[in-house]
Residue, then its C-alpha position, 0 to 999 in steps of 0.5 A: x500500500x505504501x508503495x501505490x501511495x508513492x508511485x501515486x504522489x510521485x506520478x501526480x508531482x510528475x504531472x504538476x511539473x510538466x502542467x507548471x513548465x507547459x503553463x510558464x511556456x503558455x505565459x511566456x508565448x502570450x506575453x511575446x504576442x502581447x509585446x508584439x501588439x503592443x509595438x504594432x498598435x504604437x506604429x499604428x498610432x505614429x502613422x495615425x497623428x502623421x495622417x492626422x496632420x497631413x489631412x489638416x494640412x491638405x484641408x487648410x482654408x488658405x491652402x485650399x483657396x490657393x489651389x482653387x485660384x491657381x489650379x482651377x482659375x476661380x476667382x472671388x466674385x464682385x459684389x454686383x454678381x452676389x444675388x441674394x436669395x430668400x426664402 
Protein backbone atom coordinates (compact mmCIF):
# COMPACT_ATOMS: atom_id res chain seq x y z
CA UNK A 1 0.00 0.00 0.00
CA UNK A 2 2.61 2.45 0.99
CA UNK A 3 4.42 1.59 -2.45
CA UNK A 4 0.98 2.60 -4.50
CA UNK A 5 0.90 6.00 -2.42
CA UNK A 6 4.43 6.63 -3.86
CA UNK A 7 4.25 5.94 -7.18
CA UNK A 8 0.81 7.94 -6.97
CA UNK A 9 2.32 11.29 -5.50
CA UNK A 10 5.28 10.62 -7.41
CA UNK A 11 3.19 10.47 -10.93
CA UNK A 12 0.70 13.46 -9.68
CA UNK A 13 4.34 15.58 -8.83
CA UNK A 14 5.22 14.48 -12.02
CA UNK A 15 2.08 15.66 -13.82
CA UNK A 16 2.39 19.19 -11.72
CA UNK A 17 5.58 19.56 -13.06
CA UNK A 18 5.06 19.45 -16.89
CA UNK A 19 1.16 21.34 -16.21
CA UNK A 20 3.98 24.39 -14.12
CA UNK A 21 6.65 24.08 -17.49
CA UNK A 22 3.51 23.97 -20.08
CA UNK A 23 1.74 26.88 -18.46
CA UNK A 24 5.01 29.01 -17.96
CA UNK A 25 5.80 28.23 -21.66
CA UNK A 26 1.97 29.26 -22.17
CA UNK A 27 2.57 32.58 -20.37
CA UNK A 28 5.76 33.02 -21.97
CA UNK A 29 4.27 33.00 -25.75
CA UNK A 30 1.33 35.04 -24.64
CA UNK A 31 3.49 37.58 -23.27
CA UNK A 32 5.77 37.94 -26.97
CA UNK A 33 2.46 38.18 -28.89
CA UNK A 34 1.11 40.87 -26.28
CA UNK A 35 4.90 42.81 -26.87
CA UNK A 36 4.23 42.46 -30.27
CA UNK A 37 0.73 44.03 -30.42
CA UNK A 38 1.70 46.35 -28.45
CA UNK A 39 4.80 47.65 -30.73
CA UNK A 40 2.11 47.20 -33.83
CA UNK A 41 -0.53 49.40 -32.06
CA UNK A 42 2.50 52.21 -31.45
CA UNK A 43 3.42 52.04 -35.15
CA UNK A 44 -0.18 52.49 -35.88
CA UNK A 45 -0.64 55.13 -33.73
CA UNK A 46 2.63 57.49 -35.02
CA UNK A 47 1.03 56.88 -38.59
CA UNK A 48 -2.36 57.59 -37.31
CA UNK A 49 -1.10 61.61 -36.00
CA UNK A 50 1.15 61.62 -39.44
CA UNK A 51 -2.01 61.06 -41.39
CA UNK A 52 -3.89 63.41 -38.98
CA UNK A 53 -1.50 66.19 -39.73
CA UNK A 54 -1.29 65.54 -43.25
CA UNK A 55 -5.39 65.65 -43.54
CA UNK A 56 -5.00 69.11 -41.86
CA UNK A 57 -2.68 70.19 -43.93
CA UNK A 58 -4.07 69.40 -47.17
CA UNK A 59 -7.67 70.53 -45.80
CA UNK A 60 -6.08 74.01 -44.55
CA UNK A 61 -8.55 77.04 -45.86
CA UNK A 62 -5.59 79.13 -47.03
CA UNK A 63 -4.11 76.24 -48.83
CA UNK A 64 -7.48 75.06 -50.13
CA UNK A 65 -8.13 78.93 -51.98
CA UNK A 66 -4.59 78.95 -53.15
CA UNK A 67 -5.01 75.60 -55.20
CA UNK A 68 -8.75 76.91 -56.07
CA UNK A 69 -7.35 80.18 -57.62
CA UNK A 70 -4.15 78.60 -59.43
CA UNK A 71 -5.25 75.00 -60.42
CA UNK A 72 -8.75 75.77 -61.19
CA UNK A 73 -8.79 79.69 -62.36
CA UNK A 74 -11.85 80.54 -59.65
CA UNK A 75 -11.73 83.98 -58.85
CA UNK A 76 -13.95 85.68 -55.79
CA UNK A 77 -16.93 87.36 -57.46
CA UNK A 78 -17.63 91.19 -57.48
CA UNK A 79 -20.09 92.29 -55.22
CA UNK A 80 -22.86 93.33 -58.43
CA UNK A 81 -22.66 89.26 -59.07
CA UNK A 82 -23.68 88.07 -55.35
CA UNK A 83 -27.55 87.76 -55.71
CA UNK A 84 -29.21 87.36 -52.51
CA UNK A 85 -31.83 84.73 -52.06
CA UNK A 86 -34.53 84.47 -49.79
CA UNK A 87 -36.98 82.31 -48.90
Amino acid sequence: MLRALTWALLAVTLLSAIAVVWSRNENRELFIRLTRLQSQRDHLNIEYGRLELEDATWADPARVASVARSQLGMVNPEPAQIRMVRE
